[in-house]
C-alpha positions as CSV (number, residue, x, y, z in Angstrom):
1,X,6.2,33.7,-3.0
2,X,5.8,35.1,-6.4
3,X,3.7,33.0,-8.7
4,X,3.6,35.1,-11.9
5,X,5.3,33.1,-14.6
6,X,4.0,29.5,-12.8
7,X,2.8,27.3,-15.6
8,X,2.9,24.0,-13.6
9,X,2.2,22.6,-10.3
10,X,3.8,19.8,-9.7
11,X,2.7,16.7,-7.1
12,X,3.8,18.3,-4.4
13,X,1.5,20.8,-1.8
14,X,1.2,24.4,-2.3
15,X,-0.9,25.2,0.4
16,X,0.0,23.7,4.0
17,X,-1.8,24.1,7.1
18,X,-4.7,25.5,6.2
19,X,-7.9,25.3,8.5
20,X,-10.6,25.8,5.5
21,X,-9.1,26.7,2.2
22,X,-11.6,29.8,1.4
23,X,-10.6,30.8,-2.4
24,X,-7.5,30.7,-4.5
25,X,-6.2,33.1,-6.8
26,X,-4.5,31.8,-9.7
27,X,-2.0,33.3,-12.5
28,X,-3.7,34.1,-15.7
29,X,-0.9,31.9,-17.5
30,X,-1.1,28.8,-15.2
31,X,-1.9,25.6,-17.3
32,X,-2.3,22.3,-15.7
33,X,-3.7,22.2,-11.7
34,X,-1.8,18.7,-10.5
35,X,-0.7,16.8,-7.9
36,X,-2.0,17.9,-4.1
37,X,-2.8,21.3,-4.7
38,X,-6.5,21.1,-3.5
39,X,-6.1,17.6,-2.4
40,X,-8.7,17.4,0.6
41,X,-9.2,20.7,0.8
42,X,-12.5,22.2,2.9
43,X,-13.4,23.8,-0.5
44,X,-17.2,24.0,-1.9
45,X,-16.6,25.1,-5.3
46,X,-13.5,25.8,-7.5
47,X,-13.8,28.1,-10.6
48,X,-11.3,26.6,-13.4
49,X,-9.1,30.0,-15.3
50,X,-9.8,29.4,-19.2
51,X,-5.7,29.1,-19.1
52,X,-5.8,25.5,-17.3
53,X,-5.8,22.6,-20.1
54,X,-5.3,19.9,-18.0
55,X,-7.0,18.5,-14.5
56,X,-4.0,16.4,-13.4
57,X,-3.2,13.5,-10.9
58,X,-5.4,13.7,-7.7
59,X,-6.0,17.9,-8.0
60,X,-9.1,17.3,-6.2
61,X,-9.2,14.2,-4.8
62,X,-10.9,13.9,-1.3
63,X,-12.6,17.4,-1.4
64,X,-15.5,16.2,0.7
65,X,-17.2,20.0,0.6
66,X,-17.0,20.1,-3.4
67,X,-20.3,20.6,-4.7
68,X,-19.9,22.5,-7.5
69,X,-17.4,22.6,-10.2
70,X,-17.4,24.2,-14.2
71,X,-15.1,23.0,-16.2
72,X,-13.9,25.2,-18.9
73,X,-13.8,24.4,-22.8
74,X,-10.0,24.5,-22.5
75,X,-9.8,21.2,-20.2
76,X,-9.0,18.6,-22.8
77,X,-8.0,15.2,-19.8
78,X,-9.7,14.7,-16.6
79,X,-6.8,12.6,-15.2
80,X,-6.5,9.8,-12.4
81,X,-8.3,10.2,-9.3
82,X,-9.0,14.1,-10.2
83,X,-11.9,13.7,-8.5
84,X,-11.7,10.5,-6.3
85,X,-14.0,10.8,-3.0
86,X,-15.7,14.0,-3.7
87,X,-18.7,12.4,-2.1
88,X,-20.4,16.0,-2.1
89,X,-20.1,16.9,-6.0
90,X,-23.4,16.5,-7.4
91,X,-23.8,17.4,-10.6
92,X,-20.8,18.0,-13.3
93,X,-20.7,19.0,-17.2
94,X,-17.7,17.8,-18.8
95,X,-17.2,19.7,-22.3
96,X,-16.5,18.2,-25.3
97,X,-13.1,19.7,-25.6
98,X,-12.6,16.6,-22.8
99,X,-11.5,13.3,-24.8
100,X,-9.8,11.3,-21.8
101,X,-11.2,10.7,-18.9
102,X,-8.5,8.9,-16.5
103,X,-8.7,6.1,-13.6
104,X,-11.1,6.1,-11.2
105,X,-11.5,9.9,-11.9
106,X,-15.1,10.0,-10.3
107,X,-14.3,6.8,-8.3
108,X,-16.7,7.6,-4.6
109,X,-18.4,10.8,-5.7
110,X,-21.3,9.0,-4.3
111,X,-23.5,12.4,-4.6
112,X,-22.9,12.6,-8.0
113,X,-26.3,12.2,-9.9
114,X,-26.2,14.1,-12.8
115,X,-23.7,13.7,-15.4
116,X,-23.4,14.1,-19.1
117,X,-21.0,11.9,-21.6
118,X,-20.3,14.0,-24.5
119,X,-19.4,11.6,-27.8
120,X,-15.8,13.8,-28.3
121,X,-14.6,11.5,-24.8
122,X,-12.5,8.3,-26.7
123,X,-11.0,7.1,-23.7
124,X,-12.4,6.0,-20.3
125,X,-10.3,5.1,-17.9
126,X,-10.8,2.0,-15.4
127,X,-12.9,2.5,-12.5
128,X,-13.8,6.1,-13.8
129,X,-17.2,6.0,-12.3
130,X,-16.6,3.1,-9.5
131,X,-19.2,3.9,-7.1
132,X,-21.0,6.9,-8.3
133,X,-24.5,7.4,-7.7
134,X,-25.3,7.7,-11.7
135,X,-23.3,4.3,-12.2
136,X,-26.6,2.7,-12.9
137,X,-28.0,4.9,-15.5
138,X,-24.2,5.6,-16.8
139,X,-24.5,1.5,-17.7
140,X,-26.9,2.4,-20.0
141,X,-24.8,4.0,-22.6
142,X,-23.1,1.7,-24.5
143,X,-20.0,3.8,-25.1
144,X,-18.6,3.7,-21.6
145,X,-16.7,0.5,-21.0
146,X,-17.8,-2.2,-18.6
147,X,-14.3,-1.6,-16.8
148,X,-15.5,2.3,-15.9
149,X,-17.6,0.3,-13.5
150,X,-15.1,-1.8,-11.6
């Protein structure tokens, strides 16, 4: 399959029987990473190309072995359950090229301790940080929205 000119991944897999998912090579012009691409893959970190503005729907939802994850200054939405039940991430930095954080985007990353809030984010989506393990000291900022909680 030739993936040169792919701009898009859509909600459907692109990798399909796979045992443990050990690196993927992306195109240099790829933008948004969506749907089920990494979806519960055995995957420990993921390096983001500088190309990808977007973390769509569920990208890495269920990645149980990602700890580790850098997210450009090109990422501008962290969408719904992009990282749902990554219960192994630990630590993240979202940059404040980031303004929308979508639903339950961190929802169960119950390893996550250490995460930072830049002031460019406008809009938090519902259950953003639903179980988290920072959910307590997240409460104490008074920008994030009772409902990130829920």
């Amino acid at each position: 399959m030739n993936i040169d000119n792919l701009q898009y991944i859509s909600q459907e897999r692109i990798f399909m029987n796979e045992p443990v998912l050990i690196s993927i090579e992306t195109p240099n012009n790829l933008q948004i990473i969506n749907g089920k691409n990494i979806f519960k893959k055995d995957i420990n970190e993921f390096i983001i190309p500088s190309s990808i503005n977007k973390l769509g729907y569920r990208c890495f939802n269920g990645c149980l072995s990602l700890t580790t994850i850098n997210i450009p200054t090109t990422i501008n939405e962290i969408a719904y359950k992009c990282f749902n039940g990554c219960s192994s991430l630990k630590t993240i930095n979202i940059p404040t090229s980031v303004s929308k954080l979508g639903n339950d985007c961190f929802s169960f990353c119950s390893s996550l301790t250490s995460i930072n809030i830049p002031t460019s984010i406008t809009s938090f989506g519902n259950g953003c940080f639903y179980r988290c393990r920072c959910e307590k000291e997240l409460k104490k900022n008074e920008r994030i929205p009772i409902d990130c909680f829920k």
